[in-house]
C-alpha positions as CSV (number, residue, x, y, z in Angstrom):
1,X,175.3,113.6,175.3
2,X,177.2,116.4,177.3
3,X,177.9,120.1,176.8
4,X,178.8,121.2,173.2
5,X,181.2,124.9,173.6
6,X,183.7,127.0,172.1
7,X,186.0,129.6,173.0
8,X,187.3,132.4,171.1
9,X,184.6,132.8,168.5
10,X,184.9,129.8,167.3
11,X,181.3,128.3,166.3
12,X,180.3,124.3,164.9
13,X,179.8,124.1,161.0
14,X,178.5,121.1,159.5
15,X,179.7,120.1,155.8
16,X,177.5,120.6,152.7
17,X,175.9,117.1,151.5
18,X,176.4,115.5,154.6
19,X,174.6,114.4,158.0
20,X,175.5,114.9,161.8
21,X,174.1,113.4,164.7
22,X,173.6,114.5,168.3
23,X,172.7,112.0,171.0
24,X,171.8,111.2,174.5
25,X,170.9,114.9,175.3
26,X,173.3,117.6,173.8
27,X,173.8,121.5,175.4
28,X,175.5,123.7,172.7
29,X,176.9,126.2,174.3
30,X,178.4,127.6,171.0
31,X,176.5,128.3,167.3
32,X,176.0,125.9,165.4
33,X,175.3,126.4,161.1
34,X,173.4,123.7,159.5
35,X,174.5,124.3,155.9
36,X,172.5,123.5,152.5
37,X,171.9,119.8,151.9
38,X,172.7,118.6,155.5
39,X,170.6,116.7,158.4
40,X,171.4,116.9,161.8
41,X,169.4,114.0,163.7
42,X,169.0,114.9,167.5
43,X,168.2,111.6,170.2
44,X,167.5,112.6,173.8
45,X,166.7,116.2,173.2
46,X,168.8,119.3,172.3
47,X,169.0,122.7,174.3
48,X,170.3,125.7,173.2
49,X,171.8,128.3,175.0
50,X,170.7,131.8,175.9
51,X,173.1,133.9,173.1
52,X,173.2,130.7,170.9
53,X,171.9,130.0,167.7
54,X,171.1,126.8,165.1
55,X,171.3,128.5,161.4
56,X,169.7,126.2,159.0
57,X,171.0,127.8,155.4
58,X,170.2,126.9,152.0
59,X,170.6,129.2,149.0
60,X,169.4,126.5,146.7
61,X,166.6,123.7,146.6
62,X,168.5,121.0,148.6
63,X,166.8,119.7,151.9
64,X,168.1,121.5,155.2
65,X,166.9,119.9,158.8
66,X,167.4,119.2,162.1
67,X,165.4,116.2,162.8
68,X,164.3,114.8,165.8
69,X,164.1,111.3,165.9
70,X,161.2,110.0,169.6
71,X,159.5,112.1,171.2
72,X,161.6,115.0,172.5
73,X,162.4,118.6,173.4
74,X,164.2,121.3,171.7
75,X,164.7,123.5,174.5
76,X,166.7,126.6,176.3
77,X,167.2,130.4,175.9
78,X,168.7,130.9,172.3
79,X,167.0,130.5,168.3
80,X,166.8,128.4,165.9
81,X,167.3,130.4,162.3
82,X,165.8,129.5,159.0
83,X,168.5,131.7,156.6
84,X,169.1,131.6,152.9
85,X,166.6,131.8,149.5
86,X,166.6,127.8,149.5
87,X,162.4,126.9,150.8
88,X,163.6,123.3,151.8
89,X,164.5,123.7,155.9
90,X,163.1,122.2,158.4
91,X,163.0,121.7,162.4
92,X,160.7,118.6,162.8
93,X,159.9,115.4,164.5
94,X,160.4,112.2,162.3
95,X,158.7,110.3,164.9
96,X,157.1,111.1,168.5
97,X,156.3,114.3,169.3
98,X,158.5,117.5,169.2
99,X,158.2,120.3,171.8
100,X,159.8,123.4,171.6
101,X,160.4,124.8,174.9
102,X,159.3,128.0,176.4
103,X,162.4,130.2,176.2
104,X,163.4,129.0,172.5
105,X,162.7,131.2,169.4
106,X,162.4,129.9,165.8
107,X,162.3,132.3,163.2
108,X,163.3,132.9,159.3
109,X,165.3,135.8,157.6
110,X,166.4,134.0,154.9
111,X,163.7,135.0,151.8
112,X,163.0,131.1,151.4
113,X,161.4,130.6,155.1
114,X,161.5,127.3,156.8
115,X,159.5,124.6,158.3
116,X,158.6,123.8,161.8
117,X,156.8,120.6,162.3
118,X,156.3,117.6,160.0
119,X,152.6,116.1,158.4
120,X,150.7,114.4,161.0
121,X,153.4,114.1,163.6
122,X,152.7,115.7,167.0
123,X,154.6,119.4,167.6
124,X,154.0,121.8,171.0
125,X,154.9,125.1,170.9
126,X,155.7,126.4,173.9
127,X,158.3,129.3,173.0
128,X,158.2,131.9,170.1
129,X,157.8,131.2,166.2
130,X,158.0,134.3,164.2
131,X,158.4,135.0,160.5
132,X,160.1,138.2,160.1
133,X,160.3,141.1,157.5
134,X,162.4,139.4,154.7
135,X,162.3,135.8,156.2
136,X,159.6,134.2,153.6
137,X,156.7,131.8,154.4
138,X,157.5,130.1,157.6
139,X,155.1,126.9,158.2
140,X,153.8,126.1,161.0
141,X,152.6,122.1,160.1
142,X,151.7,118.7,162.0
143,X,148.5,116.9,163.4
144,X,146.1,114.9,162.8
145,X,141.8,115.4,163.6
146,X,142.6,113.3,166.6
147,X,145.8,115.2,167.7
148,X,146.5,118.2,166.6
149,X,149.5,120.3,167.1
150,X,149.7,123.0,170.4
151,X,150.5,126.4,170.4
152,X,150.8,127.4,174.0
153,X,154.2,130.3,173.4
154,X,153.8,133.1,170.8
155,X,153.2,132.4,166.8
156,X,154.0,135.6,165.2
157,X,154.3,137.2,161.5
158,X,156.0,139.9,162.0
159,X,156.6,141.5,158.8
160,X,156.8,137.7,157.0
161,X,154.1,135.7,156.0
162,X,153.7,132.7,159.1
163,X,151.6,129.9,157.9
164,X,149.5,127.6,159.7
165,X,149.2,124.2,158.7
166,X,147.3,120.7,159.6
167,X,144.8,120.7,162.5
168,X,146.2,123.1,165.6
169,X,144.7,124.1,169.0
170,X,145.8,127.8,169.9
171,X,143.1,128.3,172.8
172,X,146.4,128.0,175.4
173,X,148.4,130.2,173.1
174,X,149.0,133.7,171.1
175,X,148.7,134.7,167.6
176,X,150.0,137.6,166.8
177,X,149.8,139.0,163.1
């Protein structure tokens, strides 16, 4: 846990073909990159500041995520960016329930898109998703008949092409296309 920062331009890269871990509850309070071939697993729920971002980046075909591991909450003011031709990257629960908070944005600019969510596991939208011009198919996935993911924020295509996967309920939330 504690307060992730960085002074004088400096930013937190991980290492191609390798894994990270945040737990207990991290703030980054610097940008972080999430390079091709690379998880980061998040325990005890991850904020990210307002001017901050998480870059998942993958030219290729290797598997990109940030995985959250119990139910949790991806939270704060800053985005989460989906960057690179690579289609593998992700944001998404691998157990529990994900929530993305009300002031976080997800989006892709990268031409191979992104996923947020994960199959049947629970996801609730409570900030922004948008696929923007250039940024490829992001997916919107999770839920089951019984429970079904929740879009309570903003799901957008704006310019890219945002698709909506599994069983939802938007009747809280906004589509915008």
């Amino acid at each position: 846990g504690g307060t992730i920062a960085a002074t004088g331009g400096a930013a937190l890269t991980t290492t191609t073909f390798d894994g990270a871990s945040f737990t207990g509850g991290v703030v980054l309070d610097t940008n972080l990159t999430v390079n091709e071939a690379t998880s980061v697993s998040v325990t005890g729920g991850l904020t990210v500041n307002a001017g901050r971002t998480v870059t998942l980046s993958a030219a290729g075909g290797n598997f990109t995520s940030l995985d959250f591991s119990g139910s949790q909450t991806l939270g704060g003011a800053g985005e989460v960016i989906f960057t690179g031709a690579g289609t593998n990257k992700s944001v998404r629960p691998t157990s529990g329930t994900l929530t993305i908070g009300p002031s976080l944005t997800v989006r892709s600019t990268g031409t191979g898109g992104g996923t947020v969510g994960s199959g049947a596991l629970g996801l609730v939208n409570q900030g922004t998703i948008t696929a923007d011009t250039g940024g490829g198919t992001l997916i919107v996935a999770g839920g089951t008949t019984g429970a079904r993911w929740t879009n309570t924020g903003l799901l957008k295509a704006n310019g890219g092409t945002l698709r909506l996967d599994g069983f939802f309920d938007n009747s809280a939330g906004t589509l915008e296309v």
